[in-house]
PADRENMAR-819903 format. One record per residue: residue in three letters; x, y, z of N, C-alpha, C in turn. Coordinates in steps of 0.02 Angstrom, whole numbers, plus 50000, padded with zeros to 5 digits. Atoms other than C-alpha are relative to their C-alpha. Last residue first. Layout:
ALAXYZXYZXYZ;...
This chain:
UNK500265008550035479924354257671500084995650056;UNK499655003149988479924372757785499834991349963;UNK499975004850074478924384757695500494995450010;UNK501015001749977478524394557868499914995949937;UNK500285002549950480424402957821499344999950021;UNK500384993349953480614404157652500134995950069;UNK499715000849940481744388257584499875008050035;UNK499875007249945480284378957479500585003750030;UNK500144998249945479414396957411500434993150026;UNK499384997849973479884394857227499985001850084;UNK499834992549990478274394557169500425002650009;UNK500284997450042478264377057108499975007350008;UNK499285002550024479114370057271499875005649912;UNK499414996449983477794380057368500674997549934;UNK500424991450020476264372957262500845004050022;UNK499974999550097477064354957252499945006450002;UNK499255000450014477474357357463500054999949924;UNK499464994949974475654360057488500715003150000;UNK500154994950052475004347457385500485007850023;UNK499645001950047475964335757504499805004349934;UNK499514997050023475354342457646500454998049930;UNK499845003649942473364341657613501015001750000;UNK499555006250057472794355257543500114997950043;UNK499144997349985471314361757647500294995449951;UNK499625000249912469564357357597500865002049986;UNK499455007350020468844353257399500405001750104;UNK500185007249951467524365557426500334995750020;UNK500374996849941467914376857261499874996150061;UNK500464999949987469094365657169499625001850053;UNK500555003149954470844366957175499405001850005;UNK500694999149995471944372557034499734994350054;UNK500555006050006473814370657028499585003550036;UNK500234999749942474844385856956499284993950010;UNK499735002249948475434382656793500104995350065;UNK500025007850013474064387456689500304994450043;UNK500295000949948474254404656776499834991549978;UNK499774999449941476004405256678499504999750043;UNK499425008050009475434400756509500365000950078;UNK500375006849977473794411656545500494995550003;UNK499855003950078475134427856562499614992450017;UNK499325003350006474444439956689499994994849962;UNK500325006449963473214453456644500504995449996;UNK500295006850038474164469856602499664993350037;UNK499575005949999474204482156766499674994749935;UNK499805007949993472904495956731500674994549983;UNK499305003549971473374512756702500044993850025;UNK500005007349956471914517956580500624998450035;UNK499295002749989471564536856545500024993750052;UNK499515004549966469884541256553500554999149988;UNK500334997949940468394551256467500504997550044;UNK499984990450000469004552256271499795002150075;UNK499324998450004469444533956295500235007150001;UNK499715002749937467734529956307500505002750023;UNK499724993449971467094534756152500335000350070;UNK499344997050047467394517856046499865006350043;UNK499315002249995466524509356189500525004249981;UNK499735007650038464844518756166500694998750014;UNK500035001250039464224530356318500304994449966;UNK499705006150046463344528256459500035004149956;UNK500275003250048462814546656535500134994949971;UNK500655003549964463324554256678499634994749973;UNK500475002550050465184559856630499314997750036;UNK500445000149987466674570956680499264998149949;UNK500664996649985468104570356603499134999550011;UNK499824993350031469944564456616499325005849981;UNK500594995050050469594554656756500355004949968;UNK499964991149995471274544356782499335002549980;UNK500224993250070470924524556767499985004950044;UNK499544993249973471694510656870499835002549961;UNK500114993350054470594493156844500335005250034;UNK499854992750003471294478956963499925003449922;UNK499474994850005470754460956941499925007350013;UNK499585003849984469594446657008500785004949993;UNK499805006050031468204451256904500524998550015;UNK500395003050049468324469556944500034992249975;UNK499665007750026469394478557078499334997149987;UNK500625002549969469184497857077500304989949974;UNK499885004750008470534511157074499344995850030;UNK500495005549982469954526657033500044993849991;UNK499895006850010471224540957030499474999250019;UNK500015006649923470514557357016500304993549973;UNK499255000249982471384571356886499644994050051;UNK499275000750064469524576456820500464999050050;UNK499604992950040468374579456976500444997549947;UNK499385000250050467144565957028500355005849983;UNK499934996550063465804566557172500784998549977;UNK499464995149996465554552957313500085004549940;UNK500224993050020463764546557292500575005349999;UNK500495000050049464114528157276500195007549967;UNK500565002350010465374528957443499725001349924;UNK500674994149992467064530857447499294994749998;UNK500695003350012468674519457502499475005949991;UNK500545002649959470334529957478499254998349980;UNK499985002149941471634530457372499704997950052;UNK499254997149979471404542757256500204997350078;UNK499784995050055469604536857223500725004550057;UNK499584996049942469484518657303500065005549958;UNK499784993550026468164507757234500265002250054;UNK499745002450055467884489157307500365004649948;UNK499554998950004467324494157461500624997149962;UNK499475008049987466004484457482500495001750017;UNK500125002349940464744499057458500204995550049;UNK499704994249960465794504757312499644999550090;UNK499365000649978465524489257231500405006250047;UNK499845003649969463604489357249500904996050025;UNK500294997049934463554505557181500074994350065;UNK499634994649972464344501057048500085000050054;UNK499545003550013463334483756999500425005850052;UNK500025002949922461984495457054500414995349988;UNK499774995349930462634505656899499774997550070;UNK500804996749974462414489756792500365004050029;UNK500285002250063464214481456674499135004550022;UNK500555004349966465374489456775499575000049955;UNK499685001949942467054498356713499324995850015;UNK500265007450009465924504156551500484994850042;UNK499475002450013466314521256574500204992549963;UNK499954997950088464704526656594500604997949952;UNK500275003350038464694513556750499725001449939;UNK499655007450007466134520556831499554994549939;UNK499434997950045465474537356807500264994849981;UNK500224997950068463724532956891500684999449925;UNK500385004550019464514525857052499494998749922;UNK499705002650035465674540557059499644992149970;UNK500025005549934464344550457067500534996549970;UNK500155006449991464794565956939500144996050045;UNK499875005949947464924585056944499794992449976;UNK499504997849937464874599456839500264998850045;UNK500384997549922464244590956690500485002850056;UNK499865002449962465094592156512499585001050080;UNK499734994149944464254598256353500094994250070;UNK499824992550043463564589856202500445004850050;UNK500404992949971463624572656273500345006649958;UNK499724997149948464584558456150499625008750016;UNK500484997549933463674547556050500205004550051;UNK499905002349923464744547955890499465003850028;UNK500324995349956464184546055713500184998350072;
């Protein structure tokens, strides 16, 4: 049995949509990313209450990454996971490969500036040692 509305609305917040969607886990979760400027619909920053039309981009950055979804239709209502897909189109960038962020050296929240010798591991490791401002 699917949950999905009987009929479409004529408008939606995007702060609502995002969070029928299941893009945000609360709608003041939403709301509070769109007040940050964390949502952009077709580019630009909105507020909460901006309305939705089918065809919008809505890029929003989540947990550190980029979500890219197309409205394909208008929603107010949470629904379940498995219907989801009938409201959006996903263009999100894959998440990047853990064997490659593994890599990359980790510094602890607080821990202060690198000193230079971390500094030159990180560049040498990135490939940055003959940029210029990446001078060894």
């Amino acid at each position: 049995m699917t949950s999905a509305p009987l009929s479409t609305p004529a408008q939606a917040r995007v702060d609502s949509w995002t969070w029928a969607v299941r893009i945000f886990k609360t709608r003041s979760a939403a709301a509070a990313a769109c007040r940050a400027g964390h949502v952009k619909v077709n580019g630009v920053p909105v507020k909460p209450a901006h309305s939705l039309k089918p065809g919008d981009e809505i890029r929003t950055r989540v947990n550190g990454s980029e979500r890219i979804v197309i409205v394909e239709r208008l929603l107010t209502k949470r629904v379940g996971a498995a219907v989801v897909p009938q409201y959006m189109i996903d263009k999100s960038p894959p998440p990047p490969d853990p064997q490659l962020t593994a890599l990359l050296p980790h510094r602890d929240r607080g821990a202060g500036r690198p000193t230079k010798r971390e500094r030159r591991e990180t560049d040498r490791l990135l490939g940055r040692e003959g940029l210029p401002g990446h001078e060894a």
